[in-house]
VEXLONU-948033 format. One line per 10 residues: for each residue z, x, y of C-alpha. Coordinates in Angstrom, 3 decimals, decimal comma, padded with zeros to 6 digits. Each point is the difference from the previous one (the first is absolute). Layout:
Z:X:Y; ...
//
This chain:
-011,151:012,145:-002,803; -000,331:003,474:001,105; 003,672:-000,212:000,761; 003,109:-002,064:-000,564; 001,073:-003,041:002,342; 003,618:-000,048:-001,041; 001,344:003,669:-000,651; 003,062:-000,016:-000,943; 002,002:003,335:000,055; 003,563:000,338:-001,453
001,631:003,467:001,672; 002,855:000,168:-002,002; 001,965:-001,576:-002,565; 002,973:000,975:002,319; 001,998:-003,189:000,918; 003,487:-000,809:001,136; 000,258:-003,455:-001,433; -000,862:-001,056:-003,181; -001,201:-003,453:000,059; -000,026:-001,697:-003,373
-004,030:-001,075:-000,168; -001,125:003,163:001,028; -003,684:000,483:-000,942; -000,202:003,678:-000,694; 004,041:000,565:-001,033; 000,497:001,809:003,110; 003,262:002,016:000,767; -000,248:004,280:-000,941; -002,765:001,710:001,699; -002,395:001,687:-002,169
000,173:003,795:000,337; -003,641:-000,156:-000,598; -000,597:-002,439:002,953; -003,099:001,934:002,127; 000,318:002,650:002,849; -000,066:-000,473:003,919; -003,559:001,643:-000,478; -000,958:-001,523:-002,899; 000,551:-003,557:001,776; -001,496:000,744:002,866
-003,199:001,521:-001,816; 000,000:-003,605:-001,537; 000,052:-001,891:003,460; -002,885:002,387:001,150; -001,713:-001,040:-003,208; 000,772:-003,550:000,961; -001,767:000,722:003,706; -002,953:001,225:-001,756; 000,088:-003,155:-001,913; -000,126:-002,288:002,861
003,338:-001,551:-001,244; 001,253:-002,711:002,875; 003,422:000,434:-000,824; 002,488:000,581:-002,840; 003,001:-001,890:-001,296; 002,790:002,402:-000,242; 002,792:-000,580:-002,319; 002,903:001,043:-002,671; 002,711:000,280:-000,596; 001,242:-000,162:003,229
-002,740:001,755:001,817; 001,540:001,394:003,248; 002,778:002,070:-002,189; -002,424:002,836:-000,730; 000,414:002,294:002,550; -003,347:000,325:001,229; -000,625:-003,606:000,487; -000,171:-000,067:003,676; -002,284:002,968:000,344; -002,675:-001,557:-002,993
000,320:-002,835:002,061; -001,009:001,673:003,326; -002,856:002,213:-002,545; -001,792:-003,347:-001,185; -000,014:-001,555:003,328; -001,412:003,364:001,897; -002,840:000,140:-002,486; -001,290:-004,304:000,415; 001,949:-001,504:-003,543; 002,426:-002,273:001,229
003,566:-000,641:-001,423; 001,816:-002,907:-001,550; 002,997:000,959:-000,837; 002,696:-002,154:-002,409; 003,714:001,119:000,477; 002,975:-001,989:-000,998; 001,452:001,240:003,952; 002,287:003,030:-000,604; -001,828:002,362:001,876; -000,859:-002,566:002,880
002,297:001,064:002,717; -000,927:-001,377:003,743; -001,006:003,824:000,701; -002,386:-000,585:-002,625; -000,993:-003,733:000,695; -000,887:001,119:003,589; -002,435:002,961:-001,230; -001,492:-002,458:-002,540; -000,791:-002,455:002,859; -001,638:002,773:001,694
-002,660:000,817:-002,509; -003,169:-001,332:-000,569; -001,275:-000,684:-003,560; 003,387:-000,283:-001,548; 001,303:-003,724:-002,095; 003,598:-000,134:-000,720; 000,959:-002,476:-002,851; 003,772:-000,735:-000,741; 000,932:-000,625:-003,308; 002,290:-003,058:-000,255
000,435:-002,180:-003,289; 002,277:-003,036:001,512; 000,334:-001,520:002,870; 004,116:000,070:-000,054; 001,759:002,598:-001,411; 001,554:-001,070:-002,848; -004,194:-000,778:-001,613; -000,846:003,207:001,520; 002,871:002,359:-001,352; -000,545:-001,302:-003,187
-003,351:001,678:-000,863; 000,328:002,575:002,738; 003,593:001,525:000,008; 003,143:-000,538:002,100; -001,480:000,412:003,770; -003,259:000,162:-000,293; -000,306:-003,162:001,829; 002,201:001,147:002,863; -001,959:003,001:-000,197; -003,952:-002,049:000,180
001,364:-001,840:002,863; 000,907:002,759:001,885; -002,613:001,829:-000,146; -002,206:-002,786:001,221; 002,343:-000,583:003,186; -000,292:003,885:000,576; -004,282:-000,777:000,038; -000,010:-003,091:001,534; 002,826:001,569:003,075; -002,415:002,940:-000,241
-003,030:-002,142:000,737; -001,880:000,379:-003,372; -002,421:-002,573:000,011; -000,648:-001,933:-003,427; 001,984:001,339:-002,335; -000,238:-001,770:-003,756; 002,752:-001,062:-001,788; -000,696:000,383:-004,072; 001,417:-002,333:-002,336; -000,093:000,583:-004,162
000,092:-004,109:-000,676; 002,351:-000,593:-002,744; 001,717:-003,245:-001,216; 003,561:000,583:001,901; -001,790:000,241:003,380; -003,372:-002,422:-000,595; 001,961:-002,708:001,755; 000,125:002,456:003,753; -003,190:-000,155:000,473; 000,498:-001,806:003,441
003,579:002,362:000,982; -002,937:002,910:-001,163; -002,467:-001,011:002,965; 002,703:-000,802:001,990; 001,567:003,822:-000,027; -003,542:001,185:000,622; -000,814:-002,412:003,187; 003,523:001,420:000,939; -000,866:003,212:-000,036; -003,405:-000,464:001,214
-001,320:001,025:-003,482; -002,789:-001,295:-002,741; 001,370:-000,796:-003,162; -001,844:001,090:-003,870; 000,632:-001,302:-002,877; -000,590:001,861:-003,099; 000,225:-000,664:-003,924; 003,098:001,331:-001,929; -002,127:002,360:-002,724; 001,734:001,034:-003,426
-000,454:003,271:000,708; 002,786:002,907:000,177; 003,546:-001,922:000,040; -001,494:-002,993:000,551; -000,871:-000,361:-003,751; 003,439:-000,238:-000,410; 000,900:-002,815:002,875; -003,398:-001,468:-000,941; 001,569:-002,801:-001,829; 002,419:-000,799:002,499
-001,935:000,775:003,572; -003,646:-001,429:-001,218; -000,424:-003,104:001,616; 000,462:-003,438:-001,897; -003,161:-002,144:-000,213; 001,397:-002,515:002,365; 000,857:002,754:002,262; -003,884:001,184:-000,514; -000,791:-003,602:001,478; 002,298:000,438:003,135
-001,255:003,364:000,932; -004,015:-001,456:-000,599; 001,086:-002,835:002,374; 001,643:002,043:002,493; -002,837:001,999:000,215; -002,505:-002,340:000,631; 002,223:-001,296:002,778; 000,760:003,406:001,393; -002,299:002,742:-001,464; -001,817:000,675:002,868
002,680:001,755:001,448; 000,823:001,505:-002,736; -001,110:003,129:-001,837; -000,377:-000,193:-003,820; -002,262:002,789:-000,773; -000,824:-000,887:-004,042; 002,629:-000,746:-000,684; -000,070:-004,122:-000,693; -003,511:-000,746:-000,947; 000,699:-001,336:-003,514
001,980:-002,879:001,785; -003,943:-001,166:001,409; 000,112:-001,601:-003,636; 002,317:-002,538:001,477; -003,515:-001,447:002,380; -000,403:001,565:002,831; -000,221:003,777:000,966; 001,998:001,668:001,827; -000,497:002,523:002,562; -000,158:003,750:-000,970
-002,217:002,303:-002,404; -000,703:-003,035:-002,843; -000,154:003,144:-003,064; 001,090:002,892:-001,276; -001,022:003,033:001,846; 001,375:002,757:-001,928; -002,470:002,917:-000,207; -002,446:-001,638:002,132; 001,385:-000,688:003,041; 003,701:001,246:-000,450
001,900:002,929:-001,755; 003,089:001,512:000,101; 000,834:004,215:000,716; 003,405:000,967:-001,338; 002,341:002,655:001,076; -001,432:002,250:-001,923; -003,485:-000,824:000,614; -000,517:-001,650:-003,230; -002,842:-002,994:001,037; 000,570:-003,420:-001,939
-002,109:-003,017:000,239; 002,367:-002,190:001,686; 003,569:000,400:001,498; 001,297:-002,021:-002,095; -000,767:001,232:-003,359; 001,390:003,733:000,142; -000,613:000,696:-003,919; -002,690:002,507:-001,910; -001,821:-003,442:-000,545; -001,301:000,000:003,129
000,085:003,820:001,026; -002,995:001,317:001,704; 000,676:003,874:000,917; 001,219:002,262:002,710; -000,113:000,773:003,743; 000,692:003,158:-001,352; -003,200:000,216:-002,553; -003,329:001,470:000,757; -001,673:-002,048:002,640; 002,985:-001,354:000,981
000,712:-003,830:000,633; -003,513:-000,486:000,947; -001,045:000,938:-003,393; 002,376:-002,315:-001,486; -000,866:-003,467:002,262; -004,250:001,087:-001,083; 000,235:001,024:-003,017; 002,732:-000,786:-002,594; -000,968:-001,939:-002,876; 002,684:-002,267:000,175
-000,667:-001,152:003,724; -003,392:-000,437:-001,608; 001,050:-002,094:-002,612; 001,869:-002,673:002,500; -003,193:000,183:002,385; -002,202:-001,082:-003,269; -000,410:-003,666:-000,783; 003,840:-001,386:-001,296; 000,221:-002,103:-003,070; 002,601:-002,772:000,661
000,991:-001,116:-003,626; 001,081:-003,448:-000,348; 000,726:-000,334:003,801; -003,972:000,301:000,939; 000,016:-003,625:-002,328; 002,191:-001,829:002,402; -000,530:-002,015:002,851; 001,612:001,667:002,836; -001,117:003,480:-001,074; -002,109:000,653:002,782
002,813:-000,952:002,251; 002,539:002,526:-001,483; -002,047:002,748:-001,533; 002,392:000,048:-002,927; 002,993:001,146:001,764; 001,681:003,643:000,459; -001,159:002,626:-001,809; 003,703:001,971:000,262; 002,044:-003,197:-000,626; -002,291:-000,458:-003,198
000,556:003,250:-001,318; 003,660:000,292:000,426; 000,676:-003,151:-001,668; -001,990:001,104:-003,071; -002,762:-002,363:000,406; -003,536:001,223:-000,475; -002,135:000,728:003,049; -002,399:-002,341:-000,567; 002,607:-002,785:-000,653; 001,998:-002,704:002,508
002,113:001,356:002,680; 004,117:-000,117:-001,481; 000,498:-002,616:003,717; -003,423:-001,685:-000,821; 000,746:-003,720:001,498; -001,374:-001,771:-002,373; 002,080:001,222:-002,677; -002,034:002,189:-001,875; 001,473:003,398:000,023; 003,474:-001,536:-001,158
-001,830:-001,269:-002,700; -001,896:003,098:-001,283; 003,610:002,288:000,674; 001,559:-002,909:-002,575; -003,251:000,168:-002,290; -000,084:003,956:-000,203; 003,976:000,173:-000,342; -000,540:-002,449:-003,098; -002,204:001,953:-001,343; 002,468:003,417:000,372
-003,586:001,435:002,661; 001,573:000,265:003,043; 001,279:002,946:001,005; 000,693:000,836:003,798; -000,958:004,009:000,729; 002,795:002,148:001,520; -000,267:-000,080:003,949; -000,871:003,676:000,933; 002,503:002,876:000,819; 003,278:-001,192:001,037
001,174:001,426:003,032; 002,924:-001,847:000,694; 003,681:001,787:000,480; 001,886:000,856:-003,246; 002,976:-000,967:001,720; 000,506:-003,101:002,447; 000,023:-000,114:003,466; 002,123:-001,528:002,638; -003,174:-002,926:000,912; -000,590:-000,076:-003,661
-000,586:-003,800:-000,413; 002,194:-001,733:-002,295; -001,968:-003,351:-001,320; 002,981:-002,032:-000,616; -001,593:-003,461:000,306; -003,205:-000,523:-002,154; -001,812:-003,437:000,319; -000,792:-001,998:-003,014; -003,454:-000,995:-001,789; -000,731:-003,632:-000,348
-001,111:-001,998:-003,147; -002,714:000,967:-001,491; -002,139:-003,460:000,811; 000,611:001,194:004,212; -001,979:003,310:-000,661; -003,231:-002,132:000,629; -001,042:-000,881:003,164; -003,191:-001,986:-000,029; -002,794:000,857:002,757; -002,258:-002,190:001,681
-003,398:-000,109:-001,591; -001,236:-002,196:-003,616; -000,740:002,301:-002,546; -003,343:000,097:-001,031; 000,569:001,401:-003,397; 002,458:000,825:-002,805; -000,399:003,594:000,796; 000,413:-000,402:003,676; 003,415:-002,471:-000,876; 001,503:002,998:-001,507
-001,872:003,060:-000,239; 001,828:001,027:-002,766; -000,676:-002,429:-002,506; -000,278:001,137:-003,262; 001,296:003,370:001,353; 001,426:002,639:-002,842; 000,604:002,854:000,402; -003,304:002,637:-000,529; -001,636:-003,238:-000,070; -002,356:-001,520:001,783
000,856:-003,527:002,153; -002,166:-003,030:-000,271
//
């Protein structure tokens, strides 16, 4: 691709809540974060490019100062704007100027469908706050706004009160994957979903998913039968990357570690350079080797599962996604902690507030795992082989399975 599909482009660290799964650790801004100029030299850069649109983030992107005007920039010179905000800044003065622009997504962060879910992940508020803001765009006239939900295991069970708030507000919902990323390594073990949860969402979907947005976020649940709707493998490097407030270029948005580190708006040749020619976007375009997963039977339906959820787990690339339905990446995490190998890399710079915050999220209530004999859910389909039963037969670590 001579450009990205999905750009995503995180403005600031800046944030005024400090919700508890929080991908990049988002709170202080980074003194470092790029210029006025030096942004909008990258949205010309992204005109040259051809780029559609880009996916603008944070922190809590409309706290930087210059928000509005980058906004107007991007728009001005043909790269549309989808913007994600948790609502603070979305006054009805606001709301009605958004409405009045063309080329311009707004996408409202909201993690529960009733407060008490919400607040929980999100800070004392915030769910006030989401739903206010969309009144102020719907009363404004703001057609299509989206309403993003981070599906974890207190609020799997709203799926229906989700799509009901966005019919309400004349909204589409998306669903996205909670990543181990940032702070959500550390609410990893009591967010991620359960594997019976894993089977709700999968059936949901197929019931619903054509009004909803996924992105790729759920393709490793296709190992369940059928696919679902949405880009069916990893994209990072090829089709998506992430720019961060400094103008640091990862792979994917949700892996913001030197792992996956590309290079610099700010380096010779700029971002261009960096989507062409860095050897590590080379690397993911090249020919992937799967490991064990490429031996089961639903690989080709899951593609092995996230790259970023992988990785920040501690489980090799190349191995079983840690949610993989049929079991197998609980499996290899018990294997490798057996054997002493599994060690989960830090999660990037932290960026979070030294000291807490009024909607600082206090996670009071934390569900429970079950037995170990639930973890499995079995999938439709005979295996065909012992390898494609469990892919990780025989599996040791360094070693080689089947």
């Amino acid at each position: 691709m001579n450009a990205p599909i999905c750009l995503t482009w995180e403005l600031t660290y800046a944030c005024n809540l400090s919700c508890a799964h929080c991908l990049s650790s988002s709170g202080r801004r980074d003194p470092r974060e790029l210029t006025t100029a030096q942004a909008e030299a990258v949205i010309d850069e992204l005109q040259r490019m051809q780029v559609f649109y880009v996916n603008i983030g944070g922190g809590e992107p409309t706290i930087r100062p210059d928000f509005w005007h980058l906004l107007e920039y991007a728009v001005a010179h043909d790269v549309g704007v989808k913007f994600s905000t948790n609502g603070v800044r979305l006054t009805p003065e606001r709301a009605q100027y958004l409405a009045g622009t063309d080329y311009v997504d707004v996408q409202i962060s909201l993690d529960g469908a009733t407060a008490e879910v919400n607040d929980y992940v999100r800070g004392p508020g915030s769910y006030d706050t989401a739903l206010q803001a969309l009144t102020n765009l719907r009363d404004a006239g703001f057609q299509d706004a989206k309403i993003s939900v981070v599906c974890t295991r207190q609020n799997i069970g709203q799926l229906d009160e989700f799509q009901a708030i966005a019919d309400e507000y004349g909204a589409t919902l998306r669903l996205t994957r909670l990543r181990p990323s940032g702070r959500g390594a550390d609410v990893w073990d009591e967010l991620h979903l359960l594997p019976h949860q894993q089977r709700e969402l999968y059936d949901w979907l197929l019931q619903h998913g054509e009004r909803v947005l996924t992105g790729d976020s759920f393709f490793h649940l296709a190992a369940f039968g059928e696919s679902l709707p949405g880009l069916n493998l990893c994209g990072a490097g090829r089709v998506v990357c992430l720019i961060d407030p400094v103008g640091d270029v990862y792979a994917c948005p949700f892996a913001i570690h030197d792992e996956f580190l590309a290079g610099n708006v700010l380096d010779d040749g700029g971002f261009a350079t960096v989507w062409r020619d860095s050897p590590l976007f080379a690397d993911l375009r090249s020919p992937q080797t799967s490991g064990a997963c490429s031996r089961c039977t639903f690989f080709d339906s899951c593609r092995g599962g996230c790259m970023a959820a992988k990785f920040f787990t501690g489980l090799p690339l190349d191995g079983p996604d840690p949610e993989c339905v049929r079991g197998f990446g609980e499996q290899a995490r018990e294997e490798l902690s057996r054997h002493g190998d599994i060690q989960r890399p830090s999660t990037g710079q932290d960026h979070s507030r030294r000291t807490p915050i009024r909607n600082q999220p206090v996670m009071l209530t934390l569900g429970t795992r079950p037995a170990a004999a639930n973890l499995l859910i079995p999938a439709a389909g005979r295996p065909v082989s012992a390898c494609a039963q469990n892919p990780l037969a025989g599996f040791s670590p360094g070693g080689r399975p089947c």
